[in-house]
ZALO-957922 format. One line per 5 residues: number of its first residue (from 1); their letters; for each residue z, x, y of C-alpha. Coordinates in steps of 0.05 Angstrom, whole numbers, plus 32768, in hexadecimal, padded with zeros to 4 digits. Layout:
% ZALO-957922
NUM	A	Z:X:Y  ...
//
This chain:
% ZALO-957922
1	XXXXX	7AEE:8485:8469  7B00:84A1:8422  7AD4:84D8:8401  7AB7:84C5:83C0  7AA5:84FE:8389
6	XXXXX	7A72:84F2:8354  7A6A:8514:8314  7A39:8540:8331  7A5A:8556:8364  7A41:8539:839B
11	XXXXX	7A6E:8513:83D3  7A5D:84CB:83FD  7A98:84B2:8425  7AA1:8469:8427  7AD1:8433:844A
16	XXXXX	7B12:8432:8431  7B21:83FF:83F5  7AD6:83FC:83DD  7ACA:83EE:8394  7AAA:8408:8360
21	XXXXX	7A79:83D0:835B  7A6A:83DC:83AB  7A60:842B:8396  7A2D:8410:835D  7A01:83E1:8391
26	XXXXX	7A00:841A:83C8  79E1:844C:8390  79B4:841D:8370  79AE:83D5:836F  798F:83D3:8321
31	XXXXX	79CC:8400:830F  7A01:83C9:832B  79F1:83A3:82F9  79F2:83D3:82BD  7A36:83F4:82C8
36	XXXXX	7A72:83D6:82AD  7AAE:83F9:82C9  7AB4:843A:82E8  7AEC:8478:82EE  7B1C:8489:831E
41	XXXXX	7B41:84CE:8324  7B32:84CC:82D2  7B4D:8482:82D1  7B1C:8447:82B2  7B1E:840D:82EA
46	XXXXX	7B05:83C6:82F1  7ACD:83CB:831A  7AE9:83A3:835A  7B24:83D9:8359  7B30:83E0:839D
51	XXXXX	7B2C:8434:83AC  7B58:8445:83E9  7B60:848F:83E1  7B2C:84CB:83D8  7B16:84D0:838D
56	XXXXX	7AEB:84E2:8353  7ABE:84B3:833D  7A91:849F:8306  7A71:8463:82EC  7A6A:8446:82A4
61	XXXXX	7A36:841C:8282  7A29:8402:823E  7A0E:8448:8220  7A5F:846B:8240  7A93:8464:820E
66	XXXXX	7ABF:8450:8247  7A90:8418:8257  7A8B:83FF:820F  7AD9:8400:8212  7ADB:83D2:8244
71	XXXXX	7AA7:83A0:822B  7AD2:839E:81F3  7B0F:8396:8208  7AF9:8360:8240  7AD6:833D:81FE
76	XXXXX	7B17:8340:81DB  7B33:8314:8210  7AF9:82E5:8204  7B09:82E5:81B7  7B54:82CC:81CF
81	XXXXX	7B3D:8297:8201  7B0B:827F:81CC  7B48:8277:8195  7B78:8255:81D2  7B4B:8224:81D2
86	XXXXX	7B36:821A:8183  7B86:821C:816F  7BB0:81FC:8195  7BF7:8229:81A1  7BD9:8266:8184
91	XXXXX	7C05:82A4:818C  7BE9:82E9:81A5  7BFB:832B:8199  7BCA:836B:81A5  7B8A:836E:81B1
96	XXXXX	7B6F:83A9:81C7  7B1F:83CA:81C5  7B1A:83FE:818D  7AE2:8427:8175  7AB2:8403:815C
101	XXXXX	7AC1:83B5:8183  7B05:8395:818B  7B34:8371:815D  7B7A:833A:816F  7BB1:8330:8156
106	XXXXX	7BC5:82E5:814F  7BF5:82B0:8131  7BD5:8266:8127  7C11:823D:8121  7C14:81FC:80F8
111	XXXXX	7C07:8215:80B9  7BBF:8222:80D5  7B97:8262:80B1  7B59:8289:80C9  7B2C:829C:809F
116	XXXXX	7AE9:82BC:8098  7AC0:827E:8096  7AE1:8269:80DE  7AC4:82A1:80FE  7A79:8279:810F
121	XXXXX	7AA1:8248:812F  7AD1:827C:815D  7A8B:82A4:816B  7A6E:8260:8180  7AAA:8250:81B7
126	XXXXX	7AA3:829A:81CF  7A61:828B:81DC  7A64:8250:81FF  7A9B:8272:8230  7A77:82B0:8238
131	XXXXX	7A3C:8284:825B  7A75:826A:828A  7A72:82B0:82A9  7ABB:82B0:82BC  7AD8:82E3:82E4
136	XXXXX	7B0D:8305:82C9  7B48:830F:8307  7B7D:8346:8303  7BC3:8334:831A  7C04:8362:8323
141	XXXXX	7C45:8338:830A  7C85:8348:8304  7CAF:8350:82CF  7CD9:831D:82D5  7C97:82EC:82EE
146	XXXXX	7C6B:8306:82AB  7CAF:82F4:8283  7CAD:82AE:82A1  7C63:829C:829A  7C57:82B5:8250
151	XXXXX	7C99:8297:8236  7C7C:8252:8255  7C41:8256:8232  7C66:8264:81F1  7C51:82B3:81EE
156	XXXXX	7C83:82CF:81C3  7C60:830C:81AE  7C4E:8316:81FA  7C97:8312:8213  7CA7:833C:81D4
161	XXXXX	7C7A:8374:81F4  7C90:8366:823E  7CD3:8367:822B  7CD4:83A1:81FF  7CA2:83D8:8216
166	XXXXX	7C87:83C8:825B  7CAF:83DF:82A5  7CB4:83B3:82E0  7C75:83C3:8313  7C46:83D6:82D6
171	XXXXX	7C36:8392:82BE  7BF2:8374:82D5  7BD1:832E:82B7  7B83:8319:82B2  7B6A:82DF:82AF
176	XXXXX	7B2B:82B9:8297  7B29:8271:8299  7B62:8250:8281  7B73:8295:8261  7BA6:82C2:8275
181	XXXXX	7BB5:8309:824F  7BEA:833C:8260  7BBC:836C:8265  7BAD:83BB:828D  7B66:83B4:8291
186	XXXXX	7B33:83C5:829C  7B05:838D:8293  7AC1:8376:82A2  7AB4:834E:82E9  7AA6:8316:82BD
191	XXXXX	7A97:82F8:826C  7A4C:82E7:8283  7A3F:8332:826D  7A44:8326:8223  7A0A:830D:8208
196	XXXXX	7A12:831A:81BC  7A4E:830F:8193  7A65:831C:814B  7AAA:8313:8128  7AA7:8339:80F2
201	XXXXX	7AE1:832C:80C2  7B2C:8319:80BE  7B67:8340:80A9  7BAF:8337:80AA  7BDC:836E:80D5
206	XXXXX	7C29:8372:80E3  7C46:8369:811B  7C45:83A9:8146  7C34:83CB:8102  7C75:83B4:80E4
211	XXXXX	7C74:839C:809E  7CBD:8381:80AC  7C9E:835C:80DD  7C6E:8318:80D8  7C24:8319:80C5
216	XXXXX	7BFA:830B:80F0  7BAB:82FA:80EF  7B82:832C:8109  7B39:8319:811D  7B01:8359:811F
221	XXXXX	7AC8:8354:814E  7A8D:8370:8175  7A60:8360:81AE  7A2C:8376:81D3  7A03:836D:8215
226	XXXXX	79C2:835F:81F3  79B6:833C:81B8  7988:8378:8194  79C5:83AA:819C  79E6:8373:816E
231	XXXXX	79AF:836A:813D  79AB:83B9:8132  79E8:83BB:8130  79ED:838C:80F3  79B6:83AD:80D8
236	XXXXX	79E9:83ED:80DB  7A1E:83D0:80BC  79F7:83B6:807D  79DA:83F6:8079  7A2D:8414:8078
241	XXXXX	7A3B:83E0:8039  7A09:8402:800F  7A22:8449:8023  7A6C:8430:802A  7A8B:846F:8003
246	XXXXX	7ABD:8440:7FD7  7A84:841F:7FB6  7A5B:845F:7FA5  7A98:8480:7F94  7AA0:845C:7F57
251	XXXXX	7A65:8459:7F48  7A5A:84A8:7F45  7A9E:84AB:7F2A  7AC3:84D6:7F5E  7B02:84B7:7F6F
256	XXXXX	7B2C:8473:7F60  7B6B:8455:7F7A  7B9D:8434:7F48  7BD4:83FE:7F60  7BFD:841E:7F23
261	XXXXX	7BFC:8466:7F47  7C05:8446:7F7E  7BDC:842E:7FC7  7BB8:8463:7FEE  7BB9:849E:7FBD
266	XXXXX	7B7C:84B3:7FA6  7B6F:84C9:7F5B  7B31:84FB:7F55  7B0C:84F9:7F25  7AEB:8535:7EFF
271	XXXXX	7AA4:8533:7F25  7AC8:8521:7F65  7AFC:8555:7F5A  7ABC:8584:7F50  7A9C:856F:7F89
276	XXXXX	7AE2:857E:7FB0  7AEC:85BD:7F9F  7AA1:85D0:7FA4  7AB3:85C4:7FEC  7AF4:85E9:7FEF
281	XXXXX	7AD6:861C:7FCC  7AA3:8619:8001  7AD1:8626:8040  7AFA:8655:801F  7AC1:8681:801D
286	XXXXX	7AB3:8676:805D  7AF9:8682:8078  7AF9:86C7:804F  7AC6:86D1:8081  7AF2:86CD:80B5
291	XXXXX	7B39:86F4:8099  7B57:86B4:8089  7B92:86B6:8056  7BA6:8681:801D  7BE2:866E:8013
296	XXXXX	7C04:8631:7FE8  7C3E:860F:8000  7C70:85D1:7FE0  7C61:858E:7FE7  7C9D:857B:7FFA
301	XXXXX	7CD0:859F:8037  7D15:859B:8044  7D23:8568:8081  7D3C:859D:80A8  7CFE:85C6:80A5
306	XXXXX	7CD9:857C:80CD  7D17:8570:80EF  7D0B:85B4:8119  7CBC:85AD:811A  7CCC:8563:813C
311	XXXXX	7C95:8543:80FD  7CDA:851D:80EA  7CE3:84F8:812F  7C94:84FC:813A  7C87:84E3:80EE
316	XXXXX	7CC2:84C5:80D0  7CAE:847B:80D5  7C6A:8492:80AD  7C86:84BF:807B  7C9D:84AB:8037
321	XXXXX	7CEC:84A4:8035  7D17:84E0:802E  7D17:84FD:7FE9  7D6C:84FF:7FDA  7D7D:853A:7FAE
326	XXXXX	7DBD:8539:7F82  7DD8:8568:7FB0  7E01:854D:7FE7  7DE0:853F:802B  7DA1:855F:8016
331	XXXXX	7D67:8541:8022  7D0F:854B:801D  7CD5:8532:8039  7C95:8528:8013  7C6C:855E:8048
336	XXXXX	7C4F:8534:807C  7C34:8575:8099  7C18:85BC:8087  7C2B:85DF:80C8  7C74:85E6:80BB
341	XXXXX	7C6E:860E:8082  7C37:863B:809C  7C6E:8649:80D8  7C9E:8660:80AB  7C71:8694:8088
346	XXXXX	7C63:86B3:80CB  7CB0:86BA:80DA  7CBB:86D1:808E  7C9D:871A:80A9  7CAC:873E:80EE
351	XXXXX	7C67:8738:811F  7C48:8766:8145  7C0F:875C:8177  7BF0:8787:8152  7BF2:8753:811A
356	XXXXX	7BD1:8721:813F  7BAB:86F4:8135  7BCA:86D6:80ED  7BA3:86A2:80CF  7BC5:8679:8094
361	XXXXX	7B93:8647:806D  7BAC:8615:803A  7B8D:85DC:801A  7BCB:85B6:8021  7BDF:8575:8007
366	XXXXX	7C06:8549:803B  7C27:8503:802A  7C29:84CD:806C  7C3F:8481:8059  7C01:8453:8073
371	XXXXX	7C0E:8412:8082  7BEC:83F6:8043  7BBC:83CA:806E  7BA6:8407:8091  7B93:842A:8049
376	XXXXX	7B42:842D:8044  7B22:8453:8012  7B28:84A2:8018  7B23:8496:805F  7B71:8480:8066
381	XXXXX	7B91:848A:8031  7BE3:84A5:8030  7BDC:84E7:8004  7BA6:8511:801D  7B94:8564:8021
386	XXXXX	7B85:858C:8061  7B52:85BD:8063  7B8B:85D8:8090  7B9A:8620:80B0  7BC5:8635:80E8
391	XXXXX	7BB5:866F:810E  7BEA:869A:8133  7BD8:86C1:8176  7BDD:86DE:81BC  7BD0:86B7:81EF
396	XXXXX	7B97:86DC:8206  7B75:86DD:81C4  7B71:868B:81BE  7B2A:868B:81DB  7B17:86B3:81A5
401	XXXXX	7B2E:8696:816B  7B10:864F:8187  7AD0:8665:8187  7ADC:8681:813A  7AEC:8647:8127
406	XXXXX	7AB9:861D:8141  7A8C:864C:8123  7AAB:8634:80E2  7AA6:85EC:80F2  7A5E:85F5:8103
411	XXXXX	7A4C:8618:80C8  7A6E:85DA:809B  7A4B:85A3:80C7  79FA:85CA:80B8  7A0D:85CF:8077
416	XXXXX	7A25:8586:806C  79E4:8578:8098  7A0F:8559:80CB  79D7:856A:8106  79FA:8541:813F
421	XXXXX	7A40:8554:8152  7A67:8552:8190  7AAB:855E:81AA  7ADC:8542:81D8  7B0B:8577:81FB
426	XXXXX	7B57:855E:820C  7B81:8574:823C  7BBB:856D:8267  7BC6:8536:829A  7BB2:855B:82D7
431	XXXXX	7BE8:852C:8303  7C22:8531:82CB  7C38:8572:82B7  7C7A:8564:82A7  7C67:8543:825F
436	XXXXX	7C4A:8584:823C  7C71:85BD:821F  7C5B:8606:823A  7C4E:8624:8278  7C17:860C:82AD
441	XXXXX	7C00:8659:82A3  7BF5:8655:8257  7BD7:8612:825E  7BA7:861F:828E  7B8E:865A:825F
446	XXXXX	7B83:8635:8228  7B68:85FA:8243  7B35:8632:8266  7B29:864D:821D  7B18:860F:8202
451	XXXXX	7AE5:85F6:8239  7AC7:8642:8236  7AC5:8645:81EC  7A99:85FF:81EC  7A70:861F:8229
456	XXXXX	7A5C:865C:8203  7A4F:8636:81C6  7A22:8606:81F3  7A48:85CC:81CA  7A44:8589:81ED
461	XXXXX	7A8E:8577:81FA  7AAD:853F:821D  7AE8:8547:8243  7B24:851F:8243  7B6B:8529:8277
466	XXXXX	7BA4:850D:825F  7B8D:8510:8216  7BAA:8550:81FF  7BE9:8551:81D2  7C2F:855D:81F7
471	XXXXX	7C28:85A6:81CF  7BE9:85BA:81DD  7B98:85AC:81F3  7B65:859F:81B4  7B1E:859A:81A5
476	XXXXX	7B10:8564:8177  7AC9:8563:8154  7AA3:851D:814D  7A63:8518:8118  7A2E:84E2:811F
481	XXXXX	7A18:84CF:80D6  79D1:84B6:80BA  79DF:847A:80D2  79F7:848B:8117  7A45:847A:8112
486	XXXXX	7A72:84B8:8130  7AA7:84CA:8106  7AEB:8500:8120  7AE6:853B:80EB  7AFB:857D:8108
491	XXXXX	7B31:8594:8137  7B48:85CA:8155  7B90:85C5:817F  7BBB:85FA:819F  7C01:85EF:819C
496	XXXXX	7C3B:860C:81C7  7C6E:85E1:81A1  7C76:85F2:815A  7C81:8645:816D  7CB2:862D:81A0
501	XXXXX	7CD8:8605:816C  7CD8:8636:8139  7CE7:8673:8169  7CA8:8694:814E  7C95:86D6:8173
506	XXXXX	7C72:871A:8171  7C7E:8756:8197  7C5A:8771:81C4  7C34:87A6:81E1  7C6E:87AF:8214
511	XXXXX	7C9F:87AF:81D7  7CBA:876E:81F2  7CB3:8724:81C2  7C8A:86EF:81D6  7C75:86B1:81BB
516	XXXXX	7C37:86AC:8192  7BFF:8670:81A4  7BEE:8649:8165  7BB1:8630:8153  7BA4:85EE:8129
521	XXXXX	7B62:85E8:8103  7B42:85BD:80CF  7AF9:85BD:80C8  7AF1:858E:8092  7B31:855F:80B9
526	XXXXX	7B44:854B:806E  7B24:8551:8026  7B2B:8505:801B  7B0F:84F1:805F  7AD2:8525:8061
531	XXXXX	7ABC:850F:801E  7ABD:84C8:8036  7A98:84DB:8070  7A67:8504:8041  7A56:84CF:8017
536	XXXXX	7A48:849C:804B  7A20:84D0:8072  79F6:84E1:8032  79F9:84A2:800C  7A18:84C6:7FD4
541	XXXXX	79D6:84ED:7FD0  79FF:853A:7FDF  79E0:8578:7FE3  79C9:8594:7FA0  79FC:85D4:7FA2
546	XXXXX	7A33:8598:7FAD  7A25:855E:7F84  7A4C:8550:7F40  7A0D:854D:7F19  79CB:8574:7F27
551	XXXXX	79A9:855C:7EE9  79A9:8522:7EB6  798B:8530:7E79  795F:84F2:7E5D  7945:84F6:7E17
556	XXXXX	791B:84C2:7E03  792F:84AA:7DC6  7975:84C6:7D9A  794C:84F3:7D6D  7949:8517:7DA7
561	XXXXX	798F:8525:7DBC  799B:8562:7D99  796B:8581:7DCA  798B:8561:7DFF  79CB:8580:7DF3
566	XXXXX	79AB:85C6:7DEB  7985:85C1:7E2D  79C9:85AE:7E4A  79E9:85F2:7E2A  79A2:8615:7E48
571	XXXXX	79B5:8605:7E8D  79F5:8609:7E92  79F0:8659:7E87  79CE:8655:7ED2  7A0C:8628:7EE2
576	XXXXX	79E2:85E4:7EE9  7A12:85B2:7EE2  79E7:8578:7EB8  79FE:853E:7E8F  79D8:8526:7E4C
581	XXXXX	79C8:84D7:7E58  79C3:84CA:7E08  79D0:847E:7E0D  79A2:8454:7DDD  7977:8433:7E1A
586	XXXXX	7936:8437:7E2A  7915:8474:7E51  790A:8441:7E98  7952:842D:7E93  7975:8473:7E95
591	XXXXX	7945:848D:7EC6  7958:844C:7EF9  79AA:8451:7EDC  79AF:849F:7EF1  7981:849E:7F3C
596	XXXXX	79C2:8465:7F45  79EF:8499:7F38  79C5:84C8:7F6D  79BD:8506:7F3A  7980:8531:7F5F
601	XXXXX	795D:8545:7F1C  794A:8521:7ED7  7932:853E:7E9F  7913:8515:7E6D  790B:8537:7E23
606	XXXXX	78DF:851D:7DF6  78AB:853C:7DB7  7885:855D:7DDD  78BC:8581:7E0A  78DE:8591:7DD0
611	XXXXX	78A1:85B4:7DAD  7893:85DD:7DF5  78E2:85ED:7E00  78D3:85C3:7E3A  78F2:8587:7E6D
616	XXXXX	78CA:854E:7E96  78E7:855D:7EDC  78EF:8517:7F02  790C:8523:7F4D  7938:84E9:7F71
621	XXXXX	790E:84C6:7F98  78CC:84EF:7F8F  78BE:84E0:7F44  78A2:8508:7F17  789D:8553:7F23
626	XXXXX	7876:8569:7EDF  788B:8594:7EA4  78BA:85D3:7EA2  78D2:8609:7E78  7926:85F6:7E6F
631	XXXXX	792C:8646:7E8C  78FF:8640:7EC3  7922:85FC:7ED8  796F:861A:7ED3  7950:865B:7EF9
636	XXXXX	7933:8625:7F31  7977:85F7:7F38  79A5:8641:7F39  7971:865D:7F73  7972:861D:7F9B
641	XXXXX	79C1:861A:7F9A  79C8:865D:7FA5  799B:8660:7FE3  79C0:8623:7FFC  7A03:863D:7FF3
646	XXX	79F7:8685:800D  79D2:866B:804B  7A12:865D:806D
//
């Protein structure tokens, strides 16, 4: 008999070898047939994973992210099988689950193509196979035996992968039909689980990400286990195209891309840079709050300076090539990173622990080179700014300073009106050690800190072994928007590493040095990336203290633009920022032309307002809000904003 331990704690033994799906039927017949695959000592498992030894166990269904993970990735192999049987010697190459579905990686051969309008037809075949129920069967190979079988069916990007990146007695094979993947798992017990099923578009990819190496097609989709999940999802997603961030980017006027400048590197423009440093402005308050201190460092570094941080041999194949000075041998990066520099302005002055903690904030530009099919929007983009800061401390003062700065990411997630927020906790491989840098001591601290820090904050984390970086455990932050998607925005990491590297230390109380902890943060993740998120969230519709314009002025006819202009002038002595809409169009048109642009208030100026010193107030999407003295309106817009911004 083995001993079984559920999430809650409590313990039922159970014959040696018994599955997950046997677990499932003993606890509830009606829950057999919900979950999907299930957890083993922190592992994801098929569920006929035979468990010989005592173990920690949990289920997952449709509503786990582990579950959905699975049904993905078990309906990516369905997405293959379909296309090995549309396109005859079709080449494979990845095709794992990601977020938000799956996608593959393929090469038709013959000169074939896949486009967008073959999709219906591949959706169709995975259809029709789905209803065959197959089971999907896991088998062990060897290398030499996986070698053999994918090079006889004319794999080449499989024995590619085999050959190159996979060890002898780690190689396992499923199979569906007349499908076979090289493949880890898990998977479902069978494709009769998928019910609904939507390709969604079609892309082209390198090669293992390789733009030296071929192009291959890659095919996006998503499925579900009932067909309503599928239809609200679609729902979702035409909801995302009318808040997608590029579209109402331009046409607010906050940001463009130009081929000229070159891909991935946003240009703001002047309401979008106004709406950006409204926001920096914003945290910098914020962080005076909390004894933060700004500094400004180069965008670019010597390679020596990422040589010794390890960003060179972490970074170098996605930075942009070294910058060759006329001096001999010297070389610079365009900075991929902020945290270098910060470590060098703590060694620039002898530490105490009296000192401690140090926190350095910069809004700091970094440069990273994106593949350019990877570039989307503000979202990925390969010149972006950090909200970043690095904080410097004892070990014992870590739980501290977590809890600080979650404070500060809470503060910026009410005030953007992101109401549901989670976060995922990483840490060490409990059964490997060996990979992490820093004592078992100091990471058992910190990793304490962390968990306590979300306890006392009553935050909902999730926690995830194995996940933490080789320097450190994090917390990353995860937002749910108005339309339900979660998006990663802040993070908080520790880090052993980088003070070890740069022979960083304090002394002590006991007069001896030690090493300082540091502490990564960045609420906002990146300026680019948070307004992308912002947009989408709010539809471009941003809190009046934030958006570009709070007014548009609308006189009726041009006799009346004069007037205009001076109630522009009026208001912006109360620091409303308003724009005069003098165009010759009728009244209707510019009232519809600026609630496209989003702008909260409208003031139309006519005869009568100009014989009463007066504007017609219209609000965005309630209409109109009667008659007001200019004054008394600019009083009104500087009170609101002011209450907003000094709530937080």
């Amino acid at each position: 008999m083995i001993k079984i331990t559920f999430p809650d704690g409590s313990i039922r033994e159970y014959n040696e070898g018994v599955t997950g799906l046997q677990i499932a039927e003993s606890l509830s017949p009606q829950l057999a047939k919900e979950v999907l695959s299930c957890g083993v000592n922190g592992e994801t498992v098929d569920l006929n994973y035979p468990i010989t030894t005592d173990a920690k166990f949990v289920l997952y269904k449709w509503d786990d992210e582990e579950g959905k993970h699975t049904f993905w990735h078990t309906s990516a192999h369905l997405l293959a099988e379909a296309l090995q049987d549309l396109y005859s010697g079709i080449q494979f190459g990845f095709g794992p689950a990601i977020e938000n579905g799956f996608f593959y990686d393929v090469m038709p051969v013959n000169g074939e193509v896949i486009k967008e309008g073959d999709l219906p037809v591949i959706e169709k075949k995975m259809q029709e196979l789905a209803a065959k129920k197959e089971p999907l069967v896991r088998r062990n190979v060897s290398k030499t035996d996986a070698l053999k079988e994918f090079n006889a069916a004319g794999q080449t990007y499989k024995c590619e992968h085999i050959d190159q990146d996979l060890e002898d007695g780690t190689i396992s094979t499923y199979t569906q039909g007349n499908f076979t993947d090289l493949c880890r798992g898990p998977h479902l017990l069978n494709t009769g689980i998928i019910k609904a099923i939507k390709l969604t578009s079609v892309s082209a990819a390198f090669w293992r990400g390789d733009a030296a190496r071929e192009q291959m097609t890659r095919i996006y989709g998503i499925t579900f286990p009932k067909k309503k999940l599928l239809d609200d999802y679609l729902v979702m997603l035409e909801e995302a195209k009318k808040r997608d961030h590029r579209k109402i980017g331009k046409e607010m006027e906050l940001f463009m891309f130009s081929d000229v400048v070159g891909k991935g590197l946003p240009i703001w423009l002047p309401k979008g840079a106004g709406l950006r440093l409204r926001l920096q402005e914003f945290l910098r308050r914020i962080q005076s709050r909390y004894d933060y201190k700004e500094v400004i460092c180069p965008p670019i570094g010597n390679k020596l300076l990422y040589v010794t941080s390890g960003h060179y041999a972490h970074y170098g194949k996605d930075s942009f090539q070294p910058i060759h000075t006329p001096e001999e041998g010297e070389e610079y990066f365009l900075k991929p990173m902020n945290c270098p520099h910060h470590c060098m302005i703590y060694k620039n002055t002898p530490r105490s622990y009296k000192d401690l903690p140090l926190r350095i904030a910069e809004f700091g530009t970094v440069c990273r080179y994106e593949q350019s099919g990877e570039l989307h929007g503000l979202t990925r983009v390969r010149s972006f700014t950090q909200d970043d800061a690095h904080i410097f401390c004892r070990p014992d003062q870590v739980k501290d300073e977590f809890l600080r700065v979650m404070d500060i990411i809470s503060i910026v997630f009410r005030a953007m009106n992101f109401t549901e927020f989670e976060a995922q906790i990483s840490l060490r491989d409990p059964n490997d050690h060996e990979k992490y840098m820093g004592s078992d001591e100091i990471w058992d601290k910190a990793e304490a800190a962390i968990i306590e820090a979300c306890q006392e904050k009553g935050l909902k984390a999730k926690i995830e072994y194995g996940e933490a970086a080789f320097y450190g455990p994090k917390l990353d932050f995860m937002v749910k928007d108005a339309i339900g998607r979660r998006w990663q925005l802040g993070t908080i990491q520790v880090d052993y590493n980088l003070p070890e590297r740069f022979q960083l230390e304090y002394t002590g109380a006991d007069n001896q040095k030690h090493r300082p902890v540091m502490v990564h943060r960045a609420p906002f993740g990146s300026m680019e990336r948070f307004v992308a998120v912002l947009i989408e969230h709010t539809e471009g519709k941003f809190p009046l203290w934030l958006t570009p314009d709070q007014c548009a002025i609308l006189p009726i006819s041009e006799k009346f633009n004069d007037y205009a202009n001076e109630v522009k002038n009026i208001l912006a002595k109360y620091d409303v920022r308003a724009v005069v809409d003098d165009r010759n169009e009728k009244i209707g048109r510019k009232i519809r032309d600026n609630e496209m642009k989003r702008i909260p208030f409208m003031l139309i100026v006519g005869e009568k307002e100009v014989a009463n010193g007066e504007v017609s107030v219209r609000k965005q999407g309630e209409g109109d809000k009667g008659a007001m003295k200019v004054e008394d309106f600019g009083k009104k817009i500087a009170e609101e904003v002011s209450e907003m911004i000094n709530k937080w």
